[in-house]
N, CA, C and O atoms as a CHARMM CRD file, in Angstrom:
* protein
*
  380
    1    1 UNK  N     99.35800  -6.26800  96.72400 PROA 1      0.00000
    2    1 UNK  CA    99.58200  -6.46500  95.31300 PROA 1      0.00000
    3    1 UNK  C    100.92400  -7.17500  95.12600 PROA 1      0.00000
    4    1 UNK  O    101.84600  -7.03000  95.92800 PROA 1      0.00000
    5    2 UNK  N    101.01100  -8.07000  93.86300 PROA 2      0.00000
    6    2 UNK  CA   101.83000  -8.93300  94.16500 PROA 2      0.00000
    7    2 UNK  C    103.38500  -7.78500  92.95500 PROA 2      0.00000
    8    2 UNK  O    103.11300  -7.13800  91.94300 PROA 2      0.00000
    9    3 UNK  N    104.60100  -7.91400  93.48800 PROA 3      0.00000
   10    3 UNK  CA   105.33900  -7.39600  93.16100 PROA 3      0.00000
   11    3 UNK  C    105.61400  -7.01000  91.92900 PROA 3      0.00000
   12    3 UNK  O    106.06900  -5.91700  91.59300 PROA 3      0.00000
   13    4 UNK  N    105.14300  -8.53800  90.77800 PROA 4      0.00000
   14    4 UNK  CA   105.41900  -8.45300  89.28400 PROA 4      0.00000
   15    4 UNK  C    104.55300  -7.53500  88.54400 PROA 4      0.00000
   16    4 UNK  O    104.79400  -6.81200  87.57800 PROA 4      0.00000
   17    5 UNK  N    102.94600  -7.83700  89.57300 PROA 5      0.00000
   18    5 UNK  CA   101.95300  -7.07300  88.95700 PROA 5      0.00000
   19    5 UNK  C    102.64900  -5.82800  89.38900 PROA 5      0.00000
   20    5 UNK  O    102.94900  -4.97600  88.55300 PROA 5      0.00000
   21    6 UNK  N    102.74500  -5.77700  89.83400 PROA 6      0.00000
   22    6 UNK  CA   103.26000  -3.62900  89.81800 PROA 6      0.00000
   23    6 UNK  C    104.12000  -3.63400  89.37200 PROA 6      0.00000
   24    6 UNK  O    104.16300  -2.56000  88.77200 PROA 6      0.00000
   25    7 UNK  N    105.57900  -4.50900  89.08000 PROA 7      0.00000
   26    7 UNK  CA   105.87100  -3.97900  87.45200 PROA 7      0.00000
   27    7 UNK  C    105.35100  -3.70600  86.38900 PROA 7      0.00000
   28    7 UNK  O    105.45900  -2.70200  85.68600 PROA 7      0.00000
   29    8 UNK  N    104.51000  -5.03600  86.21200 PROA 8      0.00000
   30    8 UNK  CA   103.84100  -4.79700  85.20400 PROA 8      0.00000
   31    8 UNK  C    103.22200  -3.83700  84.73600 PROA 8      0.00000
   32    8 UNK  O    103.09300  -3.56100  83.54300 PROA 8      0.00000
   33    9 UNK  N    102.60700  -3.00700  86.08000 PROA 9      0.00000
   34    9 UNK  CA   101.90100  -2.27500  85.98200 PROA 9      0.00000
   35    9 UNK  C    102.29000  -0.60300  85.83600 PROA 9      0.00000
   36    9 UNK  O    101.44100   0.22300  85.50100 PROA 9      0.00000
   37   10 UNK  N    103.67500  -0.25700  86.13400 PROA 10     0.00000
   38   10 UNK  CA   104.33600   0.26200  86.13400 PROA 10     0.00000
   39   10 UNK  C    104.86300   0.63200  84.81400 PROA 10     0.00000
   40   10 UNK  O    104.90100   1.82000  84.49200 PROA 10     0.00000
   41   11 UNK  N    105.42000  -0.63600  83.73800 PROA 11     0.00000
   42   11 UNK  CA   105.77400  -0.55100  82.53900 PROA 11     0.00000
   43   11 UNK  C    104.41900  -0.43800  81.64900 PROA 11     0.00000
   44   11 UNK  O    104.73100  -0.16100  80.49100 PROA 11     0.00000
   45   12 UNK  N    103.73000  -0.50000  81.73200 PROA 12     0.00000
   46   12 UNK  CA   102.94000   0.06300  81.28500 PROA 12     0.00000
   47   12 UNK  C    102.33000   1.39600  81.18200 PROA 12     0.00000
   48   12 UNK  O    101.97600   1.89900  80.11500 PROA 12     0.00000
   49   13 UNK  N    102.20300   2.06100  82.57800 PROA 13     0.00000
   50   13 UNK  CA   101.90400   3.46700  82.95200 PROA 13     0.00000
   51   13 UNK  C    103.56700   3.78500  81.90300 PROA 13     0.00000
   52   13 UNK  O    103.57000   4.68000  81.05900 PROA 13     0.00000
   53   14 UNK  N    104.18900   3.35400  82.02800 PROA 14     0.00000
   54   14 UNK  CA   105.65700   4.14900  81.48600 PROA 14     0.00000
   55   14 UNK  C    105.26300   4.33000  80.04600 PROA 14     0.00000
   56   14 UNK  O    105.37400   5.42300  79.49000 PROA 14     0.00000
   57   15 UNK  N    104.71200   3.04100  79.32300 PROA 15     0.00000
   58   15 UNK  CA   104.90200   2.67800  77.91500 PROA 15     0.00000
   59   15 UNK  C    103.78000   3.91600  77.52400 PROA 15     0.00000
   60   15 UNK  O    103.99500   4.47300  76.44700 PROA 15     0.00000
   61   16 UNK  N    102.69300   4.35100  78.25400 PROA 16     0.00000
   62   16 UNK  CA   101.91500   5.04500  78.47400 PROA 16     0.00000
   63   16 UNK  C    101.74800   6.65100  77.70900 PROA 16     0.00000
   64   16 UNK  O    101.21300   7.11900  76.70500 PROA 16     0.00000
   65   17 UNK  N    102.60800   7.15400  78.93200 PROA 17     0.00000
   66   17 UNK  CA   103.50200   8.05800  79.25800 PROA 17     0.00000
   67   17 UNK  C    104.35400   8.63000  78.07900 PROA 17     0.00000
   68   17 UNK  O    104.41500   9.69000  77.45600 PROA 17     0.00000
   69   18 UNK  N    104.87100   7.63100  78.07400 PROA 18     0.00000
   70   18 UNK  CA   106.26100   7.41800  76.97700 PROA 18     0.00000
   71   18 UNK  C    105.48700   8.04700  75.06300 PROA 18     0.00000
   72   18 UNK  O    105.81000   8.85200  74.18900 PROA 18     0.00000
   73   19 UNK  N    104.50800   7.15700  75.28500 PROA 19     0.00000
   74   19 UNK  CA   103.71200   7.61800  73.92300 PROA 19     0.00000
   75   19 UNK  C    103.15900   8.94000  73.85300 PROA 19     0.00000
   76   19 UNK  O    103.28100   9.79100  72.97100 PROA 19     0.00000
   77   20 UNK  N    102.53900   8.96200  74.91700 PROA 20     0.00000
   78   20 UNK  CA   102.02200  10.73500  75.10500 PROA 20     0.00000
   79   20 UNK  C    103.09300  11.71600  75.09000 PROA 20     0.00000
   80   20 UNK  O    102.78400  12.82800  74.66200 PROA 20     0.00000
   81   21 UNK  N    104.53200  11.49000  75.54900 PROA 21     0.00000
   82   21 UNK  CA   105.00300  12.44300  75.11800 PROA 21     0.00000
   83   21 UNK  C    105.53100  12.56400  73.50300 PROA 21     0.00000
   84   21 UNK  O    105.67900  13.55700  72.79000 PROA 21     0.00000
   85   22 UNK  N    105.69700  11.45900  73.30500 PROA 22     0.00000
   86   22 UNK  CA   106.06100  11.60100  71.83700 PROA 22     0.00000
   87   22 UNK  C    104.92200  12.51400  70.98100 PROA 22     0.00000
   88   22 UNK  O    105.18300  13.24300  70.02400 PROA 22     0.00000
   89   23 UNK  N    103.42900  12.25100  71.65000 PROA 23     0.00000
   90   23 UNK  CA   102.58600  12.84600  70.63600 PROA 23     0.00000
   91   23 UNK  C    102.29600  14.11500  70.94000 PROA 23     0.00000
   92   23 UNK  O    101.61700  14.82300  70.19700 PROA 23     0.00000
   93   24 UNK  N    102.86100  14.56700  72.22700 PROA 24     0.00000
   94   24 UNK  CA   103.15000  16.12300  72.44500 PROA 24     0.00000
   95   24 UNK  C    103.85000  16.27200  71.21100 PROA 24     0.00000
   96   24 UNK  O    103.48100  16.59800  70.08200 PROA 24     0.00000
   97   25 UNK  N    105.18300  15.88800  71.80700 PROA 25     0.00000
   98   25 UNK  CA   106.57800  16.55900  70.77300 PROA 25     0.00000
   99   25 UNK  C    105.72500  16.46500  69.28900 PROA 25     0.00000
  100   25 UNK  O    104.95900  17.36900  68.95600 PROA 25     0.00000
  101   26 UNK  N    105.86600  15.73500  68.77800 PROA 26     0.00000
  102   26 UNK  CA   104.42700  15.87700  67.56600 PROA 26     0.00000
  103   26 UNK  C    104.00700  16.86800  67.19100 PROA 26     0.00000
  104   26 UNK  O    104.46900  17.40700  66.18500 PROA 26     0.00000
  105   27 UNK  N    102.80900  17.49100  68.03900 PROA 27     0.00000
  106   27 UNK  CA   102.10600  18.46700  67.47500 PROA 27     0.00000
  107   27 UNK  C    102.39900  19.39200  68.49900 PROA 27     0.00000
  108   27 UNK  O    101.42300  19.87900  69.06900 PROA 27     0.00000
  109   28 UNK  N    103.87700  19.85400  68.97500 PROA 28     0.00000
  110   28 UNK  CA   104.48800  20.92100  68.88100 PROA 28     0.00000
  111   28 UNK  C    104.78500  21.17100  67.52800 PROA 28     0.00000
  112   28 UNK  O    104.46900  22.14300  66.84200 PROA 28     0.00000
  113   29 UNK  N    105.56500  19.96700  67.17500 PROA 29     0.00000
  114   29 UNK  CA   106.59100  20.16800  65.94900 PROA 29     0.00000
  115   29 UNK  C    105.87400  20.71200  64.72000 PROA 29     0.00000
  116   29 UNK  O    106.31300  21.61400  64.00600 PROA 29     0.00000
  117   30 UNK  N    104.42600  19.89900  64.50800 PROA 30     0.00000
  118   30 UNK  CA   103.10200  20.46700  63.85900 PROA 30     0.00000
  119   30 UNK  C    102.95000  22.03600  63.58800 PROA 30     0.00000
  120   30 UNK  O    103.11500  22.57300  62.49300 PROA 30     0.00000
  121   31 UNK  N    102.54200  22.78600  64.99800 PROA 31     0.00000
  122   31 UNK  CA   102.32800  24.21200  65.55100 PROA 31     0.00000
  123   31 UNK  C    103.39000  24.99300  64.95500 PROA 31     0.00000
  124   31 UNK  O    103.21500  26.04100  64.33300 PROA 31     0.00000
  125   32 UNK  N    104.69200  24.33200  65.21400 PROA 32     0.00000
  126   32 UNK  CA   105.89700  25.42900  64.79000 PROA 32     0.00000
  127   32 UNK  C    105.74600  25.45900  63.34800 PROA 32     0.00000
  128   32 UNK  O    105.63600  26.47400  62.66000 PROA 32     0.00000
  129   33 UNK  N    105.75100  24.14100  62.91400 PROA 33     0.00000
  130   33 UNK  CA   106.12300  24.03400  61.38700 PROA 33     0.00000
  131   33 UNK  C    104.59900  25.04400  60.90800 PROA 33     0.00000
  132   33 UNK  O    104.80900  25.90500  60.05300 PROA 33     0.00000
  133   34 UNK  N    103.61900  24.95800  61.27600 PROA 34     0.00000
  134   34 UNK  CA   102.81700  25.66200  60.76200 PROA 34     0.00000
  135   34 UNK  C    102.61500  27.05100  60.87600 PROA 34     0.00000
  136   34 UNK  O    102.04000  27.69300  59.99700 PROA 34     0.00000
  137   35 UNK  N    103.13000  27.63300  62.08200 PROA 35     0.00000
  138   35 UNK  CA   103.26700  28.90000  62.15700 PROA 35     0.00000
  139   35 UNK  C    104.39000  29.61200  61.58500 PROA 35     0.00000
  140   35 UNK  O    104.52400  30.80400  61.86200 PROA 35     0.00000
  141   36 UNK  N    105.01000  29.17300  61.01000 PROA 36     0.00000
  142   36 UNK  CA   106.33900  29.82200  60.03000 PROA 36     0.00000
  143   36 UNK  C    107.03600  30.80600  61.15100 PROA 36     0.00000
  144   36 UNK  O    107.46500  31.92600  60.87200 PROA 36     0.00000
  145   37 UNK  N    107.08500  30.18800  62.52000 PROA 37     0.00000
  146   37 UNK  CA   108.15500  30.51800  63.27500 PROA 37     0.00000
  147   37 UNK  C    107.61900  31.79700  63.62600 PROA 37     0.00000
  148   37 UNK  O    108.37100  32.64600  64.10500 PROA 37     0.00000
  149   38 UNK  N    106.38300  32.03600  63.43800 PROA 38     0.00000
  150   38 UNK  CA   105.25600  33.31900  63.84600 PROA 38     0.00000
  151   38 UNK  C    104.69800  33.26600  65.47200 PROA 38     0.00000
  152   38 UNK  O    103.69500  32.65700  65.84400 PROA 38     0.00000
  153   39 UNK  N    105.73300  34.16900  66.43700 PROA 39     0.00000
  154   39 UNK  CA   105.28900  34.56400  67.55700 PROA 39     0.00000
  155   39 UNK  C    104.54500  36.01900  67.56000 PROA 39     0.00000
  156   39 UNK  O    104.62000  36.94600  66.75400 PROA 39     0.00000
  157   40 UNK  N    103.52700  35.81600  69.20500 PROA 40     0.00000
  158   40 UNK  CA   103.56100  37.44200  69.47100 PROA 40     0.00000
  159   40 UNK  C    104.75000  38.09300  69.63100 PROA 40     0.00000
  160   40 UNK  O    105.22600  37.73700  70.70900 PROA 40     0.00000
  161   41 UNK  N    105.38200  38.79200  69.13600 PROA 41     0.00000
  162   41 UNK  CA   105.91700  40.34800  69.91400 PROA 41     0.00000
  163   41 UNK  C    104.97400  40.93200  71.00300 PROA 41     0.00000
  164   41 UNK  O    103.74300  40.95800  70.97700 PROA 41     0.00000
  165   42 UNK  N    106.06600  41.53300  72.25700 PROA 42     0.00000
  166   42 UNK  CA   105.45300  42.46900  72.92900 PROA 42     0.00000
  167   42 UNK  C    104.98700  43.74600  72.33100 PROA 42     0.00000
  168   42 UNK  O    105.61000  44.53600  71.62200 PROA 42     0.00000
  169   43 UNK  N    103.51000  43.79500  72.85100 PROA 43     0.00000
  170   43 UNK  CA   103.02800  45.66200  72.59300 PROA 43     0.00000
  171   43 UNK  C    103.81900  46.33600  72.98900 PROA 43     0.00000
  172   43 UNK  O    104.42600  45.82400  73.92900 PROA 43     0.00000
  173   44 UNK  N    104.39000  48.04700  72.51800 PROA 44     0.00000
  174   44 UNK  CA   104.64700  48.98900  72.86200 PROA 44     0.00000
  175   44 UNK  C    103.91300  49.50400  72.90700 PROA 44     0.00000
  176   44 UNK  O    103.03300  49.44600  72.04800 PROA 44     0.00000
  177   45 UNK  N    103.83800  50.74600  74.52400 PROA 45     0.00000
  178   45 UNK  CA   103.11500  51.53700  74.81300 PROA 45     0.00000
  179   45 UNK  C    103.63400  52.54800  74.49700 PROA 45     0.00000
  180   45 UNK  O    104.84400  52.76900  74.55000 PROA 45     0.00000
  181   46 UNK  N    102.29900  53.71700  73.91500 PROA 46     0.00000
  182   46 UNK  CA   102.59000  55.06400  73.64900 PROA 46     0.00000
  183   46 UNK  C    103.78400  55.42900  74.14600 PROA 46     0.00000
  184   46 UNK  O    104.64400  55.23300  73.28700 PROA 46     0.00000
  185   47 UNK  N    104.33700  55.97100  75.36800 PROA 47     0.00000
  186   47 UNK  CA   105.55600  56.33500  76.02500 PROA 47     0.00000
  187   47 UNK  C    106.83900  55.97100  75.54800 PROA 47     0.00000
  188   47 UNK  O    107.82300  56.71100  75.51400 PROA 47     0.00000
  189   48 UNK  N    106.75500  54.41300  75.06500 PROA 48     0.00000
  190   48 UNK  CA   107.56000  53.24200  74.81500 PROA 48     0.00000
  191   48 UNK  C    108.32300  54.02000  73.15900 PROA 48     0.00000
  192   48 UNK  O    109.41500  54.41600  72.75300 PROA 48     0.00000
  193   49 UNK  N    106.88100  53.87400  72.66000 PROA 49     0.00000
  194   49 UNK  CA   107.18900  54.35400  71.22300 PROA 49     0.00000
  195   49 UNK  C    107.77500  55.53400  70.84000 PROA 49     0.00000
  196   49 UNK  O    108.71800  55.75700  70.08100 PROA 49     0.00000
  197   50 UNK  N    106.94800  56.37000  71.59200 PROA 50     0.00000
  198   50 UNK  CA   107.85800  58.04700  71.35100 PROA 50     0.00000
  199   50 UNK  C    108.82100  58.41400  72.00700 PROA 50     0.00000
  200   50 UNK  O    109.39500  59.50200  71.96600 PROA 50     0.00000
  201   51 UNK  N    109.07600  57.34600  72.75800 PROA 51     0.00000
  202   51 UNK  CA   110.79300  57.42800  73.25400 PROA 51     0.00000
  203   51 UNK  C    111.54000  56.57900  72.31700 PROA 51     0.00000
  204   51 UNK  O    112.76400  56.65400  72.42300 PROA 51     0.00000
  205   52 UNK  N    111.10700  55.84900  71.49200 PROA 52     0.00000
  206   52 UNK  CA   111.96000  55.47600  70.36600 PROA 52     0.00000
  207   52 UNK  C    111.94600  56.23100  68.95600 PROA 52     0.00000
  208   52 UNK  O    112.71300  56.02000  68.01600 PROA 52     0.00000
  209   53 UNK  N    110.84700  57.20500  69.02300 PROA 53     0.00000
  210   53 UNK  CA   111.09700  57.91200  67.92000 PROA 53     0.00000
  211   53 UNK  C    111.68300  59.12600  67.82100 PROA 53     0.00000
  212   53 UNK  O    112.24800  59.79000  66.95100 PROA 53     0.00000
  213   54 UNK  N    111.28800  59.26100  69.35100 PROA 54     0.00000
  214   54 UNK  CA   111.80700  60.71100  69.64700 PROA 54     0.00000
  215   54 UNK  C    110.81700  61.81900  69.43100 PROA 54     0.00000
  216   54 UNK  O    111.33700  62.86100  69.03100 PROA 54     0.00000
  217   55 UNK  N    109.69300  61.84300  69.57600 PROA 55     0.00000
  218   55 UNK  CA   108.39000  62.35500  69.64000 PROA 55     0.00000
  219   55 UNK  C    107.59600  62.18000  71.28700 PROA 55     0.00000
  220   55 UNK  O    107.54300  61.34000  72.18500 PROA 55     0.00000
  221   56 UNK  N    107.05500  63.56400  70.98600 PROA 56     0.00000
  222   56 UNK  CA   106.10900  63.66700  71.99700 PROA 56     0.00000
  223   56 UNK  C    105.00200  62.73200  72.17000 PROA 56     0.00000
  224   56 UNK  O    104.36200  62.53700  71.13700 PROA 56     0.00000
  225   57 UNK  N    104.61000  62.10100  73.21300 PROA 57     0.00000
  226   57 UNK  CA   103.77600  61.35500  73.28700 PROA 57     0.00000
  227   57 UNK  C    102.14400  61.83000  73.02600 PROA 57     0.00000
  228   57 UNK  O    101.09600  61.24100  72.75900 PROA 57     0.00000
  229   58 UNK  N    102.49500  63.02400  73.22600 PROA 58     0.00000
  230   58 UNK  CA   101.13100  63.53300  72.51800 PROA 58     0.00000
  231   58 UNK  C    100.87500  63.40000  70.81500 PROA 58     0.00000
  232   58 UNK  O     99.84100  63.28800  70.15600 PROA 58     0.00000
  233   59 UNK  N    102.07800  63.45600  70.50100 PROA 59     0.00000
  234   59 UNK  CA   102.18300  63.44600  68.99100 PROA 59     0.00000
  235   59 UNK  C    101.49800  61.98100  68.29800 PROA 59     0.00000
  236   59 UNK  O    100.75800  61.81500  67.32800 PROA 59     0.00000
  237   60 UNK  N    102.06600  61.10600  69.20000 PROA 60     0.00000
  238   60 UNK  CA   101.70700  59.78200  69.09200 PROA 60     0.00000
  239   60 UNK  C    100.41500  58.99800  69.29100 PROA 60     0.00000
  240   60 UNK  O     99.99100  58.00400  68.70300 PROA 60     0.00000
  241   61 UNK  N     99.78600  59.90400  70.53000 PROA 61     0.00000
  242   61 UNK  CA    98.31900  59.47000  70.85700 PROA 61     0.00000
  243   61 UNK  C     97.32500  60.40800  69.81400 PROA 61     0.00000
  244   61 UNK  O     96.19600  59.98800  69.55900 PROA 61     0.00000
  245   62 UNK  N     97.79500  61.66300  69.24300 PROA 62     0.00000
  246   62 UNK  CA    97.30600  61.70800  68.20200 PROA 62     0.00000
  247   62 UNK  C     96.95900  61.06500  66.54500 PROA 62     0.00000
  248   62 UNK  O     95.91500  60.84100  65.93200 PROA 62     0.00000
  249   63 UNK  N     98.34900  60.92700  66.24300 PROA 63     0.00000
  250   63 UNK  CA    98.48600  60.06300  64.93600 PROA 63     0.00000
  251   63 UNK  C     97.75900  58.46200  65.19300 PROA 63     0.00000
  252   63 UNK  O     97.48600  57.67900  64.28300 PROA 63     0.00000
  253   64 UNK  N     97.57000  58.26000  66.42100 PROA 64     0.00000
  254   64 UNK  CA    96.65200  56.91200  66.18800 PROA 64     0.00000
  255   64 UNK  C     95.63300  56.93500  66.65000 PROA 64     0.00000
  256   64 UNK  O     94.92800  55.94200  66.82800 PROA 64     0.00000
  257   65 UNK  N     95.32400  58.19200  66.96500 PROA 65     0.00000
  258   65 UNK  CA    93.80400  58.17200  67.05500 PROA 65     0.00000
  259   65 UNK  C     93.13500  58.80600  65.49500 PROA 65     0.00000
  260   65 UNK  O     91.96100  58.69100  65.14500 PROA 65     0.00000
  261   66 UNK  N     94.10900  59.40200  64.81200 PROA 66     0.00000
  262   66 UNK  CA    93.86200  59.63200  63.45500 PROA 66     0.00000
  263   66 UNK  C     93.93200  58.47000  62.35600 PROA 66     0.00000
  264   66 UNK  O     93.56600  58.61900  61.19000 PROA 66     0.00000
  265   67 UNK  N     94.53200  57.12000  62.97400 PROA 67     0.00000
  266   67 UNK  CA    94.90400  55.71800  62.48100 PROA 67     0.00000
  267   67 UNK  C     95.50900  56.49600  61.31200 PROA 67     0.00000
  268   67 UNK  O     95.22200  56.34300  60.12500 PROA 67     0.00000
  269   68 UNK  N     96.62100  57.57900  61.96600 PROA 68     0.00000
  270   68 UNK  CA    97.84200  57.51200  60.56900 PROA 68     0.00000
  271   68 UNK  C     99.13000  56.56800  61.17400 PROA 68     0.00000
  272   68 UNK  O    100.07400  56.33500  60.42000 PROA 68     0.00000
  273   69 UNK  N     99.12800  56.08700  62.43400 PROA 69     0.00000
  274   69 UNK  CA    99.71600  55.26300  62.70100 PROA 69     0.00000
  275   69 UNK  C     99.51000  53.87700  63.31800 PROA 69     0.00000
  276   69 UNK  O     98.96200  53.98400  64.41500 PROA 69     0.00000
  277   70 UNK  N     99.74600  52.72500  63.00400 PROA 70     0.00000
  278   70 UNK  CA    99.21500  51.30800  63.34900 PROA 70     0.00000
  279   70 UNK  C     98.77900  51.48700  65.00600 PROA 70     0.00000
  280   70 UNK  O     99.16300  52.44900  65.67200 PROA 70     0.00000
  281   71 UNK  N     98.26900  50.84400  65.32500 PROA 71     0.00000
  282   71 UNK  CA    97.51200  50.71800  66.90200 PROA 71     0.00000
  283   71 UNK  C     96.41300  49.50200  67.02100 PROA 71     0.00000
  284   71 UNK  O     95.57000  49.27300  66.15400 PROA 71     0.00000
  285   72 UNK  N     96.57900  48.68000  68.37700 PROA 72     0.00000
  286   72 UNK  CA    95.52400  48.60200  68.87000 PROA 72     0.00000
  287   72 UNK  C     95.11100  49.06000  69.68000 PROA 72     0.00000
  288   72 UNK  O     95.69800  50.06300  70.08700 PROA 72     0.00000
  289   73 UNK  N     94.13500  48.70700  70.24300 PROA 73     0.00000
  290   73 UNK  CA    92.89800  49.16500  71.39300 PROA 73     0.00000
  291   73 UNK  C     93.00500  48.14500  71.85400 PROA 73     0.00000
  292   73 UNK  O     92.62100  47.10500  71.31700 PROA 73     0.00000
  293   74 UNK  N     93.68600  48.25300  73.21700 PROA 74     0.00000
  294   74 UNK  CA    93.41400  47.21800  74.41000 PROA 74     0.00000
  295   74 UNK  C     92.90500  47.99200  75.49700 PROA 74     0.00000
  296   74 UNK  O     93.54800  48.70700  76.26500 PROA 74     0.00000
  297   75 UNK  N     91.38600  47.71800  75.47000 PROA 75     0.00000
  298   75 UNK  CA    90.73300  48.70900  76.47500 PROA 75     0.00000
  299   75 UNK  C     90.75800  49.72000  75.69100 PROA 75     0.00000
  300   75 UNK  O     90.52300  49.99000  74.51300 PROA 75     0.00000
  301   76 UNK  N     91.44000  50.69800  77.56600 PROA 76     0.00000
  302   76 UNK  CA    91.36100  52.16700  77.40100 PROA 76     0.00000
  303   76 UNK  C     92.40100  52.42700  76.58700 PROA 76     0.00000
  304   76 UNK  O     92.28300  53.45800  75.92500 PROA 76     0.00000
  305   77 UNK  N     93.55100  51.69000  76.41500 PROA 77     0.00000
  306   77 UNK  CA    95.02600  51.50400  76.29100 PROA 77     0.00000
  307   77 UNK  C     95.05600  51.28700  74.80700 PROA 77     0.00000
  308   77 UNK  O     94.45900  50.39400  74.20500 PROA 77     0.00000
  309   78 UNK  N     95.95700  52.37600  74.20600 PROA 78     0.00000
  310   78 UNK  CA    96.48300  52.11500  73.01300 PROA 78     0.00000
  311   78 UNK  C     97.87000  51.18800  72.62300 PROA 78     0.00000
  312   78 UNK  O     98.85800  51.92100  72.57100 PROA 78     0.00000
  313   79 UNK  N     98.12700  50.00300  72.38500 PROA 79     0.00000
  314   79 UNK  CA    99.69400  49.56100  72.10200 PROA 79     0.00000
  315   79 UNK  C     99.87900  49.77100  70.52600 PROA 79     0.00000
  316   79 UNK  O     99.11400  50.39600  69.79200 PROA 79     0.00000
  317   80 UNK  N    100.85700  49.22700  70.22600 PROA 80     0.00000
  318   80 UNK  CA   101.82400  49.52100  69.34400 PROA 80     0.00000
  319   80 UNK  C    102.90400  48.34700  68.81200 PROA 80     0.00000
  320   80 UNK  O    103.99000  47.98300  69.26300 PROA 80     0.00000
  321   81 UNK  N    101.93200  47.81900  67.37400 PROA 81     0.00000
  322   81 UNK  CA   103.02700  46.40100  67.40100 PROA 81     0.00000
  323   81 UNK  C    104.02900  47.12700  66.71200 PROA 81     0.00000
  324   81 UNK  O    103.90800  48.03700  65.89200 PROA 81     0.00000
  325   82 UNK  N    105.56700  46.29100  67.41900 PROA 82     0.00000
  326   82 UNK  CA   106.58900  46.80200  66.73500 PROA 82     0.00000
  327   82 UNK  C    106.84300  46.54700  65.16800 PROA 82     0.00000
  328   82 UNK  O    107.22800  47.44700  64.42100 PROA 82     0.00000
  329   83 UNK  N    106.67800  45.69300  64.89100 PROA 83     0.00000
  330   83 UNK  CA   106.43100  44.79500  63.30100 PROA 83     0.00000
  331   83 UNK  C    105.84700  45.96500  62.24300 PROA 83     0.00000
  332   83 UNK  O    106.46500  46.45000  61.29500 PROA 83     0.00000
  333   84 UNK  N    104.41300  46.29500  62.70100 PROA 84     0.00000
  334   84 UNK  CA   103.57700  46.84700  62.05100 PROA 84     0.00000
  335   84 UNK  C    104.07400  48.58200  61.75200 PROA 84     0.00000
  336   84 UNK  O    103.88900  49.13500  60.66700 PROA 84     0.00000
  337   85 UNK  N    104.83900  49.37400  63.17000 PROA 85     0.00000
  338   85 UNK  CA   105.41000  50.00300  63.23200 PROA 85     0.00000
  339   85 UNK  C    106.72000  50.15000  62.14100 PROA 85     0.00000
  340   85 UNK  O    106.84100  51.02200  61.28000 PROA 85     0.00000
  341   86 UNK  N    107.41600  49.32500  62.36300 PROA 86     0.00000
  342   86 UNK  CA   108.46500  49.31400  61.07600 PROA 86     0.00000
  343   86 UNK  C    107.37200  49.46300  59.39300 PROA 86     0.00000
  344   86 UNK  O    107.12300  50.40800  58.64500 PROA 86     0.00000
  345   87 UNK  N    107.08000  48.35700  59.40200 PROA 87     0.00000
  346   87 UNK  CA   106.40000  48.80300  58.28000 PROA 87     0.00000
  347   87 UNK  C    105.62300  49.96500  57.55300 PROA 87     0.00000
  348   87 UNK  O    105.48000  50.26800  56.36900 PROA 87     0.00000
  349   88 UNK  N    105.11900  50.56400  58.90700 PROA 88     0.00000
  350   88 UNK  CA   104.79600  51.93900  58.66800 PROA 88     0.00000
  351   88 UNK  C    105.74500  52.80000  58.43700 PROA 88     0.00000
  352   88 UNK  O    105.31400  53.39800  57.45000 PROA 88     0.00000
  353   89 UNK  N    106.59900  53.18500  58.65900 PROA 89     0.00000
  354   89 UNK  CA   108.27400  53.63800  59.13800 PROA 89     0.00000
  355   89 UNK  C    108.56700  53.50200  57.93700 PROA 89     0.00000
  356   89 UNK  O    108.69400  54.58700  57.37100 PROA 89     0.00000
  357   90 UNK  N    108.83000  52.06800  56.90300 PROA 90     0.00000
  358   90 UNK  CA   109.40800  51.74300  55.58300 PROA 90     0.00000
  359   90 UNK  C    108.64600  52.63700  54.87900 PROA 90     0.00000
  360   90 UNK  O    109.20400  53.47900  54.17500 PROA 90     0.00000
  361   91 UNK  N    107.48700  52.58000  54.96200 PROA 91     0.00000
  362   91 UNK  CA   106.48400  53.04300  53.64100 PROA 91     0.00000
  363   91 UNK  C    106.11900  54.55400  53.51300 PROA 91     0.00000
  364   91 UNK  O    105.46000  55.09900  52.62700 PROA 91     0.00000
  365   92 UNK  N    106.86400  55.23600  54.90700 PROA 92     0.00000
  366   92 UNK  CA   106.71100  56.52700  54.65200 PROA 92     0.00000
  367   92 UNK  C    108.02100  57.18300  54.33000 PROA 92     0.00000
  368   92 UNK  O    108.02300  58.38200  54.04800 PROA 92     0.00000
  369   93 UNK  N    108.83800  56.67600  54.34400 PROA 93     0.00000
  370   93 UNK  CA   110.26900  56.60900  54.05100 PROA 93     0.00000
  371   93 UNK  C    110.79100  56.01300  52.41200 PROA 93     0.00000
  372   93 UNK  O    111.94500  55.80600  52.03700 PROA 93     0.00000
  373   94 UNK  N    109.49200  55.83600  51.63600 PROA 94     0.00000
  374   94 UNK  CA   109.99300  54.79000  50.91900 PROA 94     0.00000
  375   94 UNK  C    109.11300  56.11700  49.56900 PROA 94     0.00000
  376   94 UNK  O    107.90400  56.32200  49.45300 PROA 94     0.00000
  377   95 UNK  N    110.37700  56.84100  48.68400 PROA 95     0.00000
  378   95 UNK  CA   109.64200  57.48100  47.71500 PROA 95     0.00000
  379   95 UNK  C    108.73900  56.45800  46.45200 PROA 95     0.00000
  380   95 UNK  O    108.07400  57.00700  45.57400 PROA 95     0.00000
C-alpha cells in the first residue's frame, strides 16, 4: 500500500473516530441531563439497617415483612433503599 493512501486512510479512520466520540459525549450529556442526576444507591441489608437504627434485626425482618417498612425482594433477600428509608423515618417522625 502506497504510503499517502494510508494516510489517507488513517485520517479518516481518525475523522471517524473523532465523530463517534463526540456522539458518545452527546448522549451521555443527554442521559445525565435527563436523569436529574438520578443514580442507584446501594441496597442495605437487613443487618446493615438495624445496625443503623439500632434495632434488632429481627425487628426489621419483621416490619418488612409487615411492609410497615420500605423493602425489596431480591430473591430470598430482603434490601433496603436508603432514600426510601429516610423518607419513611421523616413521615413517622413528622406530627
Amino acid at each position: 500500500m502506497d504510503p499517502l493512501e494510508a494516510l489517507s486512510r488513517i485520517d479518516k479512520l481518525e475523522d471517524a473516530l473523532l465523530t463517534g466520540i463526540q456522539e458518545l459525549r452527546s448522549i451521555r450529556a443527554e442521559i445525565q441531563k435527563n436523569s436529574n442526576g438520578a443514580t442507584l444507591e446501594p441496597l442495605l441489608s437487613a443487618e446493615e439497617l438495624a445496625k443503623i437504627l439500632g434495632v434488632d434485626i429481627g425487628h426489621i425482618h419483621a416490619q418488612a415483612r409487615s411492609r410497615k417498612i420500605p423493602s425489596v425482594r431480591i430473591g430470598k433477600y430482603r434490601k433496603f433503599c436508603p432514600s426510601q428509608i429516610k423518607k419513611w423515618l421523616d413521615r413517622k417522625h413528622t406530627p
